[in-house]
C-alpha positions in Angstrom: 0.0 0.0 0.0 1.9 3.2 -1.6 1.4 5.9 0.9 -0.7 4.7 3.5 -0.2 5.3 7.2 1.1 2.9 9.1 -0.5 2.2 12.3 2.9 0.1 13.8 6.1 -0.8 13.1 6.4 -4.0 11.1 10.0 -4.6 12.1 10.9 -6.5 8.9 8.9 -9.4 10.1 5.7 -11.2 8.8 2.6 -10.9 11.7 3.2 -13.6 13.2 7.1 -13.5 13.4 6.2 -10.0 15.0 3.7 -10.8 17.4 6.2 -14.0 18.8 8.9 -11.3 19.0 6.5 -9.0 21.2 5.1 -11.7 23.3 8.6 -12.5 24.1 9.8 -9.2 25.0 6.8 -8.9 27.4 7.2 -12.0 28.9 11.3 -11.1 29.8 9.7 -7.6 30.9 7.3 -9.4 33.1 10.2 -11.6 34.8 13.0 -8.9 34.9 10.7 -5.9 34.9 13.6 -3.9 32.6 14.8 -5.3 29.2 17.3 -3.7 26.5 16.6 -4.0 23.4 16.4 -1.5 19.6 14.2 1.7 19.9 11.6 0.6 17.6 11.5 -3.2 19.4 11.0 -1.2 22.8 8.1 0.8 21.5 6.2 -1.9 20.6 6.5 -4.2 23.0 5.6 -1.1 25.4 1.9 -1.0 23.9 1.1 -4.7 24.8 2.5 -4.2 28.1 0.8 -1.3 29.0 -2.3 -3.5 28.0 -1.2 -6.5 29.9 -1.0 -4.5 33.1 -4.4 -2.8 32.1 -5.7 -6.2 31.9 -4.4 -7.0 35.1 -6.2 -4.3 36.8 -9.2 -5.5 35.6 -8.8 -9.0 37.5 -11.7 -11.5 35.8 -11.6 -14.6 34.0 -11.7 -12.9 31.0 -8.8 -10.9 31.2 -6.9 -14.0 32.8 -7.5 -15.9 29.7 -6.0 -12.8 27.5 -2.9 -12.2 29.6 -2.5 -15.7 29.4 -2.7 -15.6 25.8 -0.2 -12.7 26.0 2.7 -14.3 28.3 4.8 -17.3 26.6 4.9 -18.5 30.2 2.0 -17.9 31.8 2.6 -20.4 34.7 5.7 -18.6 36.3 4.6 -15.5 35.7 0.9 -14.8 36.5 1.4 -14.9 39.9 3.7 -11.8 39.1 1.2 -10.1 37.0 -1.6 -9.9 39.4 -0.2 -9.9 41.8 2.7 -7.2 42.9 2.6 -5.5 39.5 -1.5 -5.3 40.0 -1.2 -3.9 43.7 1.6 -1.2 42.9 -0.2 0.0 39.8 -3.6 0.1 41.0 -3.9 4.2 41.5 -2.1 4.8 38.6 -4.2 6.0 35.4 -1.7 5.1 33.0 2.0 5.2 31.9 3.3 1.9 33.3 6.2 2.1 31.3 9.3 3.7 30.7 11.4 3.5 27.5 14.6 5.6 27.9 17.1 5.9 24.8 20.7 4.3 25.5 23.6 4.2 23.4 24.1 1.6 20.6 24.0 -2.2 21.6 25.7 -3.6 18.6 28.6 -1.7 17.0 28.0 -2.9 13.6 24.8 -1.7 12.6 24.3 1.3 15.1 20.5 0.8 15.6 19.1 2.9 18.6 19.0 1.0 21.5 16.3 1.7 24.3 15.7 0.5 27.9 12.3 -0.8 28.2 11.0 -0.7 32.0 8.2 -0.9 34.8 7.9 2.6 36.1 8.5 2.7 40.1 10.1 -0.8 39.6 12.8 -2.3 41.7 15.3 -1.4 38.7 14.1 1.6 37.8 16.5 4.1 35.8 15.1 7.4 36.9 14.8 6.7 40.8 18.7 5.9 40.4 20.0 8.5 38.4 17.9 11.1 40.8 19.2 9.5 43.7 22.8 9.9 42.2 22.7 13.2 41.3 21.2 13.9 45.0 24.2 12.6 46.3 26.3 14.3 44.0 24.9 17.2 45.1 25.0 16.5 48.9 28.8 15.7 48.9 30.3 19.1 47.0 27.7 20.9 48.6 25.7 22.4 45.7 22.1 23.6 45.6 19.8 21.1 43.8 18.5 22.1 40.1 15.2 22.0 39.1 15.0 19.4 36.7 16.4 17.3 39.7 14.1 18.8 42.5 11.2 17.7 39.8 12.6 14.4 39.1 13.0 13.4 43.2 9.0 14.7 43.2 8.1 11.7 41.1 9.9 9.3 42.3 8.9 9.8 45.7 5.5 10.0 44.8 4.5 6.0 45.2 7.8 4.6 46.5 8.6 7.0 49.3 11.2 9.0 51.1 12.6 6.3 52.9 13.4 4.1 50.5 15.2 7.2 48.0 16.7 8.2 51.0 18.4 4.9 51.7 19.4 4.6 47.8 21.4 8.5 48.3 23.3 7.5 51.1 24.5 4.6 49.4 25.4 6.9 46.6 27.5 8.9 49.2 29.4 5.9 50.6 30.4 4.7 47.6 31.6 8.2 46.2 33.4 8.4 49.4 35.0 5.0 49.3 35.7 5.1 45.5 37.6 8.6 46.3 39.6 7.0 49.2 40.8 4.3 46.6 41.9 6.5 43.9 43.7 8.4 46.5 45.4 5.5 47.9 46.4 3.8 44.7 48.1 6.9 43.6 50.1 6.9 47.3 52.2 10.1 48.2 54.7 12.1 46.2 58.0 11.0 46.3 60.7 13.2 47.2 62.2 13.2 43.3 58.8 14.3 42.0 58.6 17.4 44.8 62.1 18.3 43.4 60.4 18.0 39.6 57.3 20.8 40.9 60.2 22.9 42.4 
């Protein structure tokens, strides 16, 4: 079809190639809850699992039988499904996923390489890179941006100060500790290289 809109990315792959493709990808999302994979890969296997949570939420038979449909292995991972993934996305409207753009996986072809993720999941990119630039911030003493103040907002929002908290001051002591070795594995000037300065 010359010139028509395409609805989805075909990903050089005949339907059914494609929809095995997807239902694997959500299936290793489901287990791991973050998966690397191309740009375009990531944002279409971030469509069906936005629905298999939204399915999820809905809890009947019927939408069992479609997740089921959905997950290449539905026995490990239901429990998963409706169960902790259900509970911590149960007052959110939408936008269960994350796909953040990474550099390129494989050298020789240079195709865009995404992140695909559960948002406010154990692994989840944002509440780390917040955290680290918190503690960043903390141990030279610097006055948080805004983009950063924004950022620790949402990620507070449904996992809490305690927990982001925790994550920052183990940001700190592993600055700290990762100083004192560089320090230490450079060792004090000698007396020849005090002469050199002179």
């Amino acid at each position: 079809m010359a010139g028509g809109l395409t609805k989805y990315r075909h990903l050089g792959r005949k339907s059914s190639a494609r929809n095995a493709l997807l239902r694997g990808l959500v299936t290793s999302l489901v287990q791991h809850e973050h998966i690397q994979t191309t740009y375009a890969k990531a944002k279409e296997a971030q469509r069906l699992a936005e629905k298999l949570i939204t399915l999820a939420k809905r809890d009947n038979e019927p939408s069992r039988r479609s997740a089921q449909g959905i997950l290449y292995t539905p026995h490990l991972h239901l429990g998963k499904l409706f169960g902790p993934l259900k509970e911590r996305y149960m007052n959110r409207e939408g936008g269960y996923t994350r796909v953040v753009r990474t550099e390129p996986m494989n050298t020789f072809d240079q195709a865009e390489s995404a992140i695909l993720e559960f948002v406010d999941g154990a692994r989840d990119s944002r509440f780390m890179l917040t955290a680290k630039a918190v503690a960043r911030d903390r141990l030279i003493g610097q006055e948080h941006t805004e983009l950063t103040r924004t950022n620790m907002e949402k990620v507070t929002k449904n996992r809490g100060e305690e927990e982001f908290e925790a994550m920052v001051r183990r940001y700190m002591v592993k600055n700290i500790n990762s100083g004192e070795a560089e320090s230490s594995q450079q060792g004090p000037k000698s007396d020849v290289d005090m002469k050199q300065v002179d």
